[in-house]
C-alpha positions as CSV (number, residue, x, y, z in Angstrom):
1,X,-18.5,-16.7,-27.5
2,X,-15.3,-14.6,-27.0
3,X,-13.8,-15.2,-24.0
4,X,-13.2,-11.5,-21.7
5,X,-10.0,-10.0,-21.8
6,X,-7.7,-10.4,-19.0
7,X,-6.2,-7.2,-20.1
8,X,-7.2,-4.7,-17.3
9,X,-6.6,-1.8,-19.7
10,X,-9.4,-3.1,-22.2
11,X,-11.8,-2.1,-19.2
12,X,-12.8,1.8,-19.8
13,X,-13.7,2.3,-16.4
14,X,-10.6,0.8,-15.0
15,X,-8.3,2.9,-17.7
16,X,-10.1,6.0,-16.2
17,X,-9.2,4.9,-12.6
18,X,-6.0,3.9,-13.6
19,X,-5.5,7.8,-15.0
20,X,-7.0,9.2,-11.6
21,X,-4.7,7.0,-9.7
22,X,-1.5,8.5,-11.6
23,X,-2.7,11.9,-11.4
24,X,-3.0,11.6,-7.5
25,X,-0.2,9.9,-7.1
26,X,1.8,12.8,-9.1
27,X,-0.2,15.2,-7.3
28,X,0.9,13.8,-3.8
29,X,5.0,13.0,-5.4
30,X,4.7,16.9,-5.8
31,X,3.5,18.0,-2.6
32,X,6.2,15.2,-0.8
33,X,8.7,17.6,-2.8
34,X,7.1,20.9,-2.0
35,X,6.9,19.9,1.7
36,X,10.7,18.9,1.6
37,X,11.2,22.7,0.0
38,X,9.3,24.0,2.6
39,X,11.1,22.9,5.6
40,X,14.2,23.9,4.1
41,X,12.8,27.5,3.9
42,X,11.2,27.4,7.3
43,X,14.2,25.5,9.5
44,X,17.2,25.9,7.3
45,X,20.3,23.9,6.8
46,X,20.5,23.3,11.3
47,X,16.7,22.2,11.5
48,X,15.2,21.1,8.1
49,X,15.7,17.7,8.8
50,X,13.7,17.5,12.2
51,X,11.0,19.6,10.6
52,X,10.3,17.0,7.4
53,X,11.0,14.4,10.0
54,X,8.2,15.4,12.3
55,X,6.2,15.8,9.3
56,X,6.4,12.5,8.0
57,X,5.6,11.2,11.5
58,X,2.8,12.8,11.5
59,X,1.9,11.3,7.9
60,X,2.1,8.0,8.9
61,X,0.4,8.9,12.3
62,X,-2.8,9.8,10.2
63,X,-2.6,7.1,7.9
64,X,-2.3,4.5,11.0
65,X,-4.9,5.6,12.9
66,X,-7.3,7.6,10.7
67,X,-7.7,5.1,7.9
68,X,-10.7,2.5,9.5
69,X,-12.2,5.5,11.6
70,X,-12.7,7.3,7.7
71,X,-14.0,4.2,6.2
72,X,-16.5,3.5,8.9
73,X,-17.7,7.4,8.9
74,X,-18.0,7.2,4.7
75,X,-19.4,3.7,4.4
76,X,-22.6,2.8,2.5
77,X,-22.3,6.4,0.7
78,X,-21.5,6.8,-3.5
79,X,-17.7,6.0,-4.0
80,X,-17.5,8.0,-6.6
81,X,-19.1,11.1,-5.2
82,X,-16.9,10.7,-1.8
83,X,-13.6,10.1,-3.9
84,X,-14.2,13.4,-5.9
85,X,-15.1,15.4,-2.6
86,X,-12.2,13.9,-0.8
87,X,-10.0,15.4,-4.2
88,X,-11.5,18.8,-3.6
89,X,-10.4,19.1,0.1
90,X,-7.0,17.6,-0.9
91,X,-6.9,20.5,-3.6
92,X,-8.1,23.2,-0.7
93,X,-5.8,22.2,2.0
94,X,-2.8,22.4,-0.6
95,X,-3.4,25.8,-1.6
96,X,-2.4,27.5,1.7
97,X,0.1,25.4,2.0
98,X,2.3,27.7,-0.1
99,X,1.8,30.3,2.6
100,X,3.2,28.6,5.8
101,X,5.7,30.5,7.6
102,X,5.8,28.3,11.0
103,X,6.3,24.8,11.8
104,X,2.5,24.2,13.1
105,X,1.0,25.8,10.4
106,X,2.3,23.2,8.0
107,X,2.2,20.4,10.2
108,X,-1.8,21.2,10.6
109,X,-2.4,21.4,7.1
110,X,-0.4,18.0,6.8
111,X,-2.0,16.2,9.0
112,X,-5.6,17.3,6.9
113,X,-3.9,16.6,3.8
114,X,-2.7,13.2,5.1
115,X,-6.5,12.7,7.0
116,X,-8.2,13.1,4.1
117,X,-5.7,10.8,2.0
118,X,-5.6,7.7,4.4
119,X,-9.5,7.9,3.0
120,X,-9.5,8.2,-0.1
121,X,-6.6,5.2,-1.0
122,X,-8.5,2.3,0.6
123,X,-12.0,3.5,-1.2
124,X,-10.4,3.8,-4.6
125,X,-8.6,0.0,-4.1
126,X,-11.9,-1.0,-3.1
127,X,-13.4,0.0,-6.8
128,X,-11.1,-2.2,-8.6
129,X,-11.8,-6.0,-8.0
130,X,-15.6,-4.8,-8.3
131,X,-14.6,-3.6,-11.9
132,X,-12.5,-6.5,-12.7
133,X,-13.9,-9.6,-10.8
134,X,-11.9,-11.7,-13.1
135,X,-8.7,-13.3,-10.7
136,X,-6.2,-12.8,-13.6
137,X,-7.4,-9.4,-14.8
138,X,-7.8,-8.1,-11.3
139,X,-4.2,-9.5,-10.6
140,X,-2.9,-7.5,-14.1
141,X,-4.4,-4.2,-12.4
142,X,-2.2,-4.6,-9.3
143,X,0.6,-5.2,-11.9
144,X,-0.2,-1.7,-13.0
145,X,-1.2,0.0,-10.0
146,X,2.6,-1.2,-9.0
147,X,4.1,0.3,-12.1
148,X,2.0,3.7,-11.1
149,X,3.8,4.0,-8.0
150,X,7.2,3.3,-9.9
151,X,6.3,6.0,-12.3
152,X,5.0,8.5,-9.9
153,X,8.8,8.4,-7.7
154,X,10.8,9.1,-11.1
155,X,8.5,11.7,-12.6
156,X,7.8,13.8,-9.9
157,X,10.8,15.3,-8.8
158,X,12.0,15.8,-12.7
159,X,8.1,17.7,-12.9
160,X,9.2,19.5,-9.2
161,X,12.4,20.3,-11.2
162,X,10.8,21.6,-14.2
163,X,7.6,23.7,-12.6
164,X,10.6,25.2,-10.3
165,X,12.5,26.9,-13.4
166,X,9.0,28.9,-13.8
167,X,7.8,29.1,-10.1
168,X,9.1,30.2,-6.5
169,X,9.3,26.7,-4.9
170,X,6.2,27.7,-2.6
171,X,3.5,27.4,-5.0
172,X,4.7,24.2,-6.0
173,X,2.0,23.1,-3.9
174,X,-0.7,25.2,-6.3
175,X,1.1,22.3,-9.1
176,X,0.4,19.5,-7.2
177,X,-3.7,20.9,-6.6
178,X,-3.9,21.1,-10.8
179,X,-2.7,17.7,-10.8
180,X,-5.7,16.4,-8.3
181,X,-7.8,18.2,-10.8
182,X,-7.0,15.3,-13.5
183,X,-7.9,12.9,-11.1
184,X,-11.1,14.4,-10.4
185,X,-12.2,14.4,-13.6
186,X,-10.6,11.0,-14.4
187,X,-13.0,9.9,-11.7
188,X,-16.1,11.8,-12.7
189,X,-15.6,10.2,-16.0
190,X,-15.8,6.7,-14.9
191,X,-18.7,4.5,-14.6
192,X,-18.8,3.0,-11.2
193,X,-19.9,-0.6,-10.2
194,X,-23.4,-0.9,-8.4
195,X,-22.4,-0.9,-4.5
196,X,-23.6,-3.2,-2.0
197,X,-25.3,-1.7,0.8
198,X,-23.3,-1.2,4.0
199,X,-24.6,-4.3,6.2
200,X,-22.7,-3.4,9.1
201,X,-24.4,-2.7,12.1
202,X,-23.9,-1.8,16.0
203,X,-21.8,1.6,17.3
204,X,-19.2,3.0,15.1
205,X,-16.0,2.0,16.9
206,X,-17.3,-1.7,16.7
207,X,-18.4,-0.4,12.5
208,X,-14.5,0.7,12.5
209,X,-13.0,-2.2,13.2
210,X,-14.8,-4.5,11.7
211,X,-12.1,-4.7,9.3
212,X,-9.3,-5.2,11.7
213,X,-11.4,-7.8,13.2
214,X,-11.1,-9.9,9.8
215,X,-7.4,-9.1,9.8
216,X,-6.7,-10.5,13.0
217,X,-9.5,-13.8,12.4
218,X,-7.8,-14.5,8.8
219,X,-4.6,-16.8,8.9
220,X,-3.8,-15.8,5.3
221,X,-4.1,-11.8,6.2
222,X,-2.2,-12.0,9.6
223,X,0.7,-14.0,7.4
224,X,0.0,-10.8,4.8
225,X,1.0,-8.5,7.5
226,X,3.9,-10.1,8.9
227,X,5.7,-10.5,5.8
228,X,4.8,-6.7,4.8
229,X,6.3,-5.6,8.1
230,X,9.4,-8.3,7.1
231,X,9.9,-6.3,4.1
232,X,9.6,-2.9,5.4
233,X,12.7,-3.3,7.7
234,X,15.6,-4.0,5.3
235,X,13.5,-1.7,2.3
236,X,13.3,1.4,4.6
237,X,17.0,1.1,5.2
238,X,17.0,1.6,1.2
239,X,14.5,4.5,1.2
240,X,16.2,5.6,4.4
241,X,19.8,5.4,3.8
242,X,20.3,5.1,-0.3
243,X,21.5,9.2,-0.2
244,X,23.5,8.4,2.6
245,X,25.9,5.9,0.9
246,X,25.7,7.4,-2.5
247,X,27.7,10.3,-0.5
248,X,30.1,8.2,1.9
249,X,30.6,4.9,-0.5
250,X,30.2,6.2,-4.2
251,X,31.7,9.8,-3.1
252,X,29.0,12.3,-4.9
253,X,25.5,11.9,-3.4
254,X,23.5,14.2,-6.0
255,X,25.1,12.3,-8.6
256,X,25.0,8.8,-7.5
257,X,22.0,8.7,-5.6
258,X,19.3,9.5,-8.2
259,X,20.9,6.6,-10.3
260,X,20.6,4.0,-7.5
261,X,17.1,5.1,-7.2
262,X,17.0,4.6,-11.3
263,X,17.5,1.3,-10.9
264,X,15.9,0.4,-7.8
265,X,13.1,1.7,-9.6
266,X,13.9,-0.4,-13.3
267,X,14.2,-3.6,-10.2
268,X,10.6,-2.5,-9.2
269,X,9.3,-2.3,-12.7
270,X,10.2,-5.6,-13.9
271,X,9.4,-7.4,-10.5
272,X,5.7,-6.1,-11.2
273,X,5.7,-7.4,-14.3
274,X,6.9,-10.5,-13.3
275,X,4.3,-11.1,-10.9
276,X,1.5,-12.4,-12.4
277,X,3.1,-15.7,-14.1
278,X,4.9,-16.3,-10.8
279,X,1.2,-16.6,-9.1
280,X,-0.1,-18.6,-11.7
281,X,3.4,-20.8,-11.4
282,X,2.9,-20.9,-7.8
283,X,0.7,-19.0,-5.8
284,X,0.7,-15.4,-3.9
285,X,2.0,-16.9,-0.3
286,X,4.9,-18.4,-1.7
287,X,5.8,-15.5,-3.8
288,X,5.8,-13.2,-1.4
289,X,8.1,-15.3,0.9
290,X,10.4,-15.7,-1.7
291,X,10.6,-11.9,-2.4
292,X,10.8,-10.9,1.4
293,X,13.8,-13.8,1.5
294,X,15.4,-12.4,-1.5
295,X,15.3,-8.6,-0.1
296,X,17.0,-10.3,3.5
297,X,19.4,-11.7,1.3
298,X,20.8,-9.0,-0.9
299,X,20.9,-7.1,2.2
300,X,23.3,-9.4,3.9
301,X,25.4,-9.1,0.8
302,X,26.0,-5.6,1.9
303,X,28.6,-7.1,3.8
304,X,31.2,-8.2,0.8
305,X,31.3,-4.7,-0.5
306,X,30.1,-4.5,-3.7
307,X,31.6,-2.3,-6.6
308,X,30.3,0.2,-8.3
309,X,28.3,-1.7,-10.8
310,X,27.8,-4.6,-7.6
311,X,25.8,-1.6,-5.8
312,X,23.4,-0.9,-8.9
313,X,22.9,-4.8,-9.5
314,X,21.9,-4.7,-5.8
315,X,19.3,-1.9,-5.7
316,X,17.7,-3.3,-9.1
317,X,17.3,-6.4,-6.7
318,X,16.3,-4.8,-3.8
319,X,13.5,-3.0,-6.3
320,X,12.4,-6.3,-7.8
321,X,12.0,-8.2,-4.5
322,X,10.3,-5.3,-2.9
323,X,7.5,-5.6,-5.8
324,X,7.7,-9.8,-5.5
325,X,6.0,-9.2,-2.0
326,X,3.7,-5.5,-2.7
327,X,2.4,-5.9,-5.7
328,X,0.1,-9.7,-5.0
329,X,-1.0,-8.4,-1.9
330,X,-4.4,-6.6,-2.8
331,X,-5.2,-10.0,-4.5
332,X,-5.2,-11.8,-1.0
333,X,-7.2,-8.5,0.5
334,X,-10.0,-9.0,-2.2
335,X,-9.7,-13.2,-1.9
336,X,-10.1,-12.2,2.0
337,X,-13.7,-10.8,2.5
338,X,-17.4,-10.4,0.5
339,X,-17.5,-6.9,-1.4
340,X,-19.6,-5.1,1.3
341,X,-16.6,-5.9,3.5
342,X,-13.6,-5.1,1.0
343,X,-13.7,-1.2,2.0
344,X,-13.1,-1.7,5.5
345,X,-10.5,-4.3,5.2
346,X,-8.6,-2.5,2.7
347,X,-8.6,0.4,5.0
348,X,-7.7,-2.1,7.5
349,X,-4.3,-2.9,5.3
350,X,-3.8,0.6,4.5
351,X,-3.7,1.2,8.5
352,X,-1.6,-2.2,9.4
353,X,1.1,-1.8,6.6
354,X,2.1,1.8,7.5
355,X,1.9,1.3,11.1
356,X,5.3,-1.3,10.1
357,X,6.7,1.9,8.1
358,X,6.1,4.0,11.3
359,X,8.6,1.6,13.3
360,X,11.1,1.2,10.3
361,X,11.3,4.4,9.3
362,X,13.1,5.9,12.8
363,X,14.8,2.4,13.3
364,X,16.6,2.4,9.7
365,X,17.8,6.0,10.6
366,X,18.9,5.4,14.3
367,X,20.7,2.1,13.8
368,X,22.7,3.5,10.6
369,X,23.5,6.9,12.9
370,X,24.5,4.1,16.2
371,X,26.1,1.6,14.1
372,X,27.1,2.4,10.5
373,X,25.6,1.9,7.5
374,X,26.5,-1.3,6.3
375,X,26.1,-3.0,10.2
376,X,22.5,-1.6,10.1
377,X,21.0,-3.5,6.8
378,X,22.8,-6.7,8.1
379,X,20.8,-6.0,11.4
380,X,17.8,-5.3,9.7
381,X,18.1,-7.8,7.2
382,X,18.3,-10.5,9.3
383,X,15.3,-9.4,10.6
384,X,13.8,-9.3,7.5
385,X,14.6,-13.2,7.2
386,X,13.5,-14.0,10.5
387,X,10.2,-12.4,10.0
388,X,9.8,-13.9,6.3
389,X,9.9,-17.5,8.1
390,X,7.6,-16.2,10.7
391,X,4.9,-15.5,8.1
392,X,5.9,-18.4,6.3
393,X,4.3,-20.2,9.4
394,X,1.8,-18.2,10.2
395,X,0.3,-18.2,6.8
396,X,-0.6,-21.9,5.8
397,X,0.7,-23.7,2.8
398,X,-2.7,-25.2,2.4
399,X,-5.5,-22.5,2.5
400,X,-8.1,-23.0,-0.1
401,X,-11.1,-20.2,-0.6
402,X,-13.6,-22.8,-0.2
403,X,-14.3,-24.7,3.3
404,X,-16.3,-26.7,4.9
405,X,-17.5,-25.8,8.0
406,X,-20.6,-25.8,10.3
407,X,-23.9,-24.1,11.4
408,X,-25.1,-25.7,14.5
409,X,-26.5,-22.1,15.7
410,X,-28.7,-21.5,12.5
411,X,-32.0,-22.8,12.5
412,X,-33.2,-24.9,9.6
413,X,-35.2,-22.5,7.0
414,X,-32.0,-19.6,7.4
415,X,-31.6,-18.1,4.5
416,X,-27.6,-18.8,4.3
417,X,-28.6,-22.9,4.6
418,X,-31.5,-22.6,1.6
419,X,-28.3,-20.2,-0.4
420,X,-26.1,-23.1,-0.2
421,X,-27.3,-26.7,1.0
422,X,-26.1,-27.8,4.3
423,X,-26.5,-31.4,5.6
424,X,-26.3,-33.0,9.2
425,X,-27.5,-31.7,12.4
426,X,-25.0,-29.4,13.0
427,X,-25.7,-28.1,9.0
428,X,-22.5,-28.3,7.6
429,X,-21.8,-27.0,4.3
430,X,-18.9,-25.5,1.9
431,X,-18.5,-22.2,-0.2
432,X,-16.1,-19.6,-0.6
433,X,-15.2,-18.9,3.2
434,X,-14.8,-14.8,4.9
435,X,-15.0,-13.7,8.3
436,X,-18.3,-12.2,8.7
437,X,-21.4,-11.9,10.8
438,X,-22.4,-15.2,9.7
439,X,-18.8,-16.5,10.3
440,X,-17.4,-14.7,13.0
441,X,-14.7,-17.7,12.9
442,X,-12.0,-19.2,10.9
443,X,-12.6,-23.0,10.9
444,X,-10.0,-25.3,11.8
445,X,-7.4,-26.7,9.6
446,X,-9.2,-29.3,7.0
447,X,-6.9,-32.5,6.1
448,X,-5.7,-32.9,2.6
């Protein structure tokens, strides 16, 4: 018999999800640079900056706190039926967008826009290791799904640039709604996995947490997120400050600052690629140390300076160590809990990881305005290596899926000891081991 391809792409329904996630993707890219355009038009040269400011907060507001409360409210319904109606209210809050005049109209329709969108990410990740429950293959897709993001940060502003030789810069907005429409059908088109039934019960703030509760009971998750918040202080200096420098240290900002995000983005690109032969080299925990070390490290190099050519060399490794610790992480999400539970724990991640943007962001910005730019990545990346050995701890070196662990509350006929055969009075037993209902615990450390 022929073995199954690891190739996520030879999957039909994972190539049609794959095509739904680029077309969001671009459609959001789009509406990031519409939004931009906007302020501009509504606060001018004095104000634009505090208006896109405020509504970025309030992106990552919505995407912190809305995120489990959406997945709770949508669980144990059709994915595919919620991810296309999710689409359509994405499309219908970006049409009258284009007709803001005021700073609360389009800060209202953001936060929808963003509401709706801290829903619909952590459903579609869910889909994928149910399509591909192969380790390797599933791994592969995350390789992709990287290279997605890559893609959507170079082509979107050159599509922004294009659409605004034809349109007033408003209805740039109406551009990034046709592009949801290629997700929705990319999605209608695909044949979904069967879903296990939603076996959550008890009131809905206990429902919506449920995946935060197996964040904070996992060792390998709580590492997960302190390595992602490691990460996300010396890379949002880079998001942050790039345009900044390109203007004060390579003289011509709209010149040099697309081409440091050029190859930033060619650093991203080949980390991605990278990653899946460094897992099966190592494993996920230490490759995502290493790439939150290597980030901390170029950062502290800021300090020599670098040339010209010394600054693109850096961003290409500030791109590639950023994707060392992104790109394995829904891999330790899907490792993490049983598929009836992978919804709200990816919703859970969703929520966690840009609640460390939401700190970084504002810090990046105030310590380069207090301190300079070059004493504010030192600063940061130090923190960045601090926090990497942090999670380094916190997340242990041994942590097998399967472990043994006991029952002593279950009586004797349960259907989870006649599942897998326990032995002893206090029915001990091994298999693949997530926090649930069953296992409201993580067991303690096993010798080996």
């Amino acid at each position: 018999m022929t073995a199954p391809s690891i190739n996520p792409l030879a999957n039909a329904s994972f190539r049609r999800l794959f095509a739904a996630q680029i077309c969001s993707l671009l459609a959001i890219g789009l509406m990031t640079v519409a939004m931009s355009l906007a302020a501009f038009r509504i606060g001018g040269v004095a104000a634009a900056g505090q208006i896109l400011g405020f509504l970025l907060a309030v992106k990552m507001v919505a995407y912190v706190a809305l995120s489990p409360l959406a997945e709770a409210l949508l669980a144990g319904r059709s994915r595919k039926r919620v991810m296309v109606a999710l689409d359509l209210a994405r499309m219908a809050l970006l049409v009258p967008m284009a007709y803001a005049t005021q700073t609360w109209q389009i800060a209202l329709l953001a936060l929808g826009f963003f509401a709706v969108s801290s829903a619909f990410t952590p459903i579609f990740q869910s889909v994928i290791p149910d399509l591909l429950p192969q380790e390797r293959s599933y791994g592969r897709a995350l390789v992709w799904s990287r290279l997605a993001y890559t893609m959507e940060s170079v082509l979107s502003p050159v599509i922004a640039a294009m659409a605004l030789q034809l349109i007033a810069a408003q209805y740039l907005f109406w551009v990034a709604a046709l592009a949801f429409a290629g997700s929705i059908l990319a999605v209608l088109l695909t044949r979904f996995p069967a879903r296990m039934p939603d076996r959550r019960k008890g009131p809905f703030v206990q429902r919506a947490l449920t995946g935060l509760r197996i964040y904070g009971k996992t060792p390998r998750l709580r590492g997960l997120f302190v390595l992602n918040l490691a990460l996300s202080l010396s890379m949002a200096w880079v998001l942050v400050n790039s345009v900044v420098l390109a203007g004060a240290r390579l003289g011509d900002a709209e010149r040099h600052f697309p081409i440091l995000m050029a190859f930033y983005g060619l650093g991203a690109a080949v980390g991605a690629i990278m990653v899946p032969r460094l897992i099966e080299a190592f494993d996920e925990r230490r490759v995502m140390i290493a790439g939150a070390a290597i980030h901390a490290v170029l950062g502290l190099g800021i300090a020599l300076p670098p040339s010209h050519a010394g600054y693109l060399a850096l961003w290409t490794g500030f791109g590639l160590a950023a994707s060392l610790v992104l790109t394995p992480g829904g891999l330790v999400i899907a490792r993490s809990a049983a598929a009836a539970e992978r919804p709200a724990l990816f919703a859970a991640q969703f929520s966690l990881s840009h609640a460390g943007w939401l700190l970084a962001y504002p810090l990046a910005g105030l310590l380069a305005g207090l301190a300079g730019l070059e004493p504010a990545l030192l600063m940061l990346s130090a923190m960045t290596l601090v926090l990497a050995g942090l999670g380094a701890r916190v997340w242990p070196a041994r942590d097998p899926v399967t472990r043994e662990h006991d029952h002593p509350d279950l009586p004797d006929n349960h259907p989870h000891l006649r599942a897998i055969a326990a032995h002893g009075p206090r029915h001990r037993h091994a298999h693949i081991f997530h926090i649930d209902d069953l296992h409201p615990d993580w067991p303690a450390a096993q010798p080996g």
